[in-house]
C-alpha atoms as one frame of an Amber mdcrd trajectory, in Angstrom:
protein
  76.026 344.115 189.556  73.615 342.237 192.091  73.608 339.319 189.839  77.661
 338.930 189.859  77.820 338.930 193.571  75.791 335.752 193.829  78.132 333.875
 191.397  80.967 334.839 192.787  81.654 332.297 195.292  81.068 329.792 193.060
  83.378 331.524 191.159  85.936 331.925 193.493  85.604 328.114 194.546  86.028
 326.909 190.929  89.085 329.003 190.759  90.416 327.610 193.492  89.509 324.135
 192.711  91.392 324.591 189.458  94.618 326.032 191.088  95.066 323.153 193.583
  97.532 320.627 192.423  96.440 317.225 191.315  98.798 314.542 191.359  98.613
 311.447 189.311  97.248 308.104 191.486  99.128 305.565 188.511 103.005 305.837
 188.548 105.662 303.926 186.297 108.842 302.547 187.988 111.903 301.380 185.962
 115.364 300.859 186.287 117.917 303.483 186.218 115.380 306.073 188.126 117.189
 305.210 191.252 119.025 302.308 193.178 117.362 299.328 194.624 120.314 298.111
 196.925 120.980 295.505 199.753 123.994 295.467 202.218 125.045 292.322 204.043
 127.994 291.126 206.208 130.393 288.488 204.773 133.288 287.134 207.302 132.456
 290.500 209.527 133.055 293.190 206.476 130.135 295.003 205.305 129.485 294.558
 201.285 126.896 296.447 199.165 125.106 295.501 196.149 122.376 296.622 193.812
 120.156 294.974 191.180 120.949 296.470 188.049 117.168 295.327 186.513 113.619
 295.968 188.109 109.978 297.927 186.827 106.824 298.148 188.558 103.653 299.726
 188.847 102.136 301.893 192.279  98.719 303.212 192.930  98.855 306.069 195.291
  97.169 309.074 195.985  98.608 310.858 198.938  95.299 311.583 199.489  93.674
 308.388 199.619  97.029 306.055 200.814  95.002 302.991 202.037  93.288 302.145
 198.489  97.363 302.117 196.952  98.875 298.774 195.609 101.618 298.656 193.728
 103.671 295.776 192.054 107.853 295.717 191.940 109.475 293.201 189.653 113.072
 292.608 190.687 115.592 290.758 188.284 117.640 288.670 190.729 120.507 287.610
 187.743 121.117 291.481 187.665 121.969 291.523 191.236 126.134 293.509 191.167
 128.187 293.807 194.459 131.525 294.979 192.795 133.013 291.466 193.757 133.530
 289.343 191.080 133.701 285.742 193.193 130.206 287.161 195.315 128.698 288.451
 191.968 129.512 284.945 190.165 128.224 283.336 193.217 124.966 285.309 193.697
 122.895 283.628 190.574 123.638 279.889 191.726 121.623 277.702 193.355 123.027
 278.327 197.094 121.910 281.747 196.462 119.316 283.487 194.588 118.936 280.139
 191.842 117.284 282.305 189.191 117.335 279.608 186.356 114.644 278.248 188.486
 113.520 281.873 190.585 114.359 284.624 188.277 112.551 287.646 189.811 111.748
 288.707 192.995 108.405 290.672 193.545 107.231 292.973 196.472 103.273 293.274
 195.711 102.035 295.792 197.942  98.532 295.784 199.476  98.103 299.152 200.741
 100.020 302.350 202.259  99.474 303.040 206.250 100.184 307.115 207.155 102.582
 307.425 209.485 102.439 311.345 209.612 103.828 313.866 207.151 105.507 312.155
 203.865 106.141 308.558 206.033 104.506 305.659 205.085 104.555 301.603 205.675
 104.269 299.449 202.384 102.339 296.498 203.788 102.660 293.505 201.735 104.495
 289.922 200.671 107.567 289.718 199.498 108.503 286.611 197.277 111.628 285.541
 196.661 112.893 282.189 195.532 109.380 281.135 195.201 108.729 281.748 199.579
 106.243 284.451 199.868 105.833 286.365 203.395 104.515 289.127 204.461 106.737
 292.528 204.838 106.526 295.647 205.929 108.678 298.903 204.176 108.692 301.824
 205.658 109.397 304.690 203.452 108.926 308.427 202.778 106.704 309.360 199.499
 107.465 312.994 198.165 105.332 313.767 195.006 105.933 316.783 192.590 104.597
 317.454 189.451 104.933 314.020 187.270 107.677 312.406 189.522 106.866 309.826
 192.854 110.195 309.686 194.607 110.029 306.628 197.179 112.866 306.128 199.587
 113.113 303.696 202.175 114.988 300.810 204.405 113.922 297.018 205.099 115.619
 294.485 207.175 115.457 290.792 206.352 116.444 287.458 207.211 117.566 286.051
 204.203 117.491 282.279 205.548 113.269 282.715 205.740 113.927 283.069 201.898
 115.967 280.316 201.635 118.788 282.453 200.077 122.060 281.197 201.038 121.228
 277.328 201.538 123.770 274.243 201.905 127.162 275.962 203.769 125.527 279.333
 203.752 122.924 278.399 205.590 124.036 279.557 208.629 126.030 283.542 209.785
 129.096 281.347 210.235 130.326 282.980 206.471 127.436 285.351 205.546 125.059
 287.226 208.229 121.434 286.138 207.729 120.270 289.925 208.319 120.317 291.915
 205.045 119.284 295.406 204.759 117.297 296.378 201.418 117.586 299.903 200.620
 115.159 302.011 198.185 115.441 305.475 196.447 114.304 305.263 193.539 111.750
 307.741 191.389 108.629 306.229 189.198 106.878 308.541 186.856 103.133 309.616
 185.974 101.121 308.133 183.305
């Protein structure tokens, strides 16, 4: 009996240490887990798109944020508004010119705590071949083998050069464009 007290902390703490959930640090994103939209403003009415194509990869462990990375792919020919002149328009080379840029890639560095589930995704964002650095801020809820990311990210699409030649300007199209992300990667 003397002999079972002394091994039962250790006992108790390797129960415990068992019991405590464990969550994956390597997660799988892919499209159709979720919608990776943008709004804009054409001739002052609000349209909203998504792109229909994207995967990725992201590191995190909710435990240790700052070592996360993770890389998005984003297909900019699957990019869908609804409107058949914007959507026709959207691929050319005043816009997103994918024969020449044909994805779009967030690659990000690391994950800054904001408190509870909030986060910023620090990192550059390339599109059209003009990489800058960008900031998401976004709320990570993990359970069991599922990473659900949601967030919001405003950007000036001229810095980008999307929308060049008589789109350059807000006279037609707003330069600010709101990127929107909910979308749920998996565990390996």
């Amino acid at each position: 009996m003397r002999t079972f007290h002394k091994f039962l902390p250790v006992a108790t703490m390797a129960g415990l240490l068992l019991s405590t959930p464990t969550f994956a640090a390597d997660w799988t994103l892919a499209a159709g887990n979720g919608t990776l939209g943008f709004t804009g403003t054409q001739t002052g009415k609000t349209f909203e798109g998504y792109f229909e194509k994207y995967d990725g990869t992201i590191n995190f462990d909710p435990a240790h944020p700052e070592a996360g990375h993770a890389k998005i792919t984003i297909d900019m020919a699957s990019a869908t508004t609804g409107d058949s002149q914007r959507d026709g328009a959207l691929p050319g080379q005043d816009w997103f010119d994918v024969k020449a840029f044909p994805s779009a890639v967030f690659e990000v560095k690391d994950f800054k705590v904001k408190g509870g589930n909030a986060y910023d995704a620090e990192g550059t964002l390339t599109i059209k071949g003009v990489s800058k650095p960008a900031v998401l801020p976004l709320s990570i809820d993990i359970s069991s083998s599922t990473l659900h990311a949601k967030g919001h990210l405003q950007l000036v699409r001229s810095v980008f050069n999307v929308g060049v030649g008589p789109w350059a300007t807000s006279q037609w199209v707003a330069l600010e464009v709101g990127v929107d992300v909910d979308v749920t990667a998996h565990g390996g």
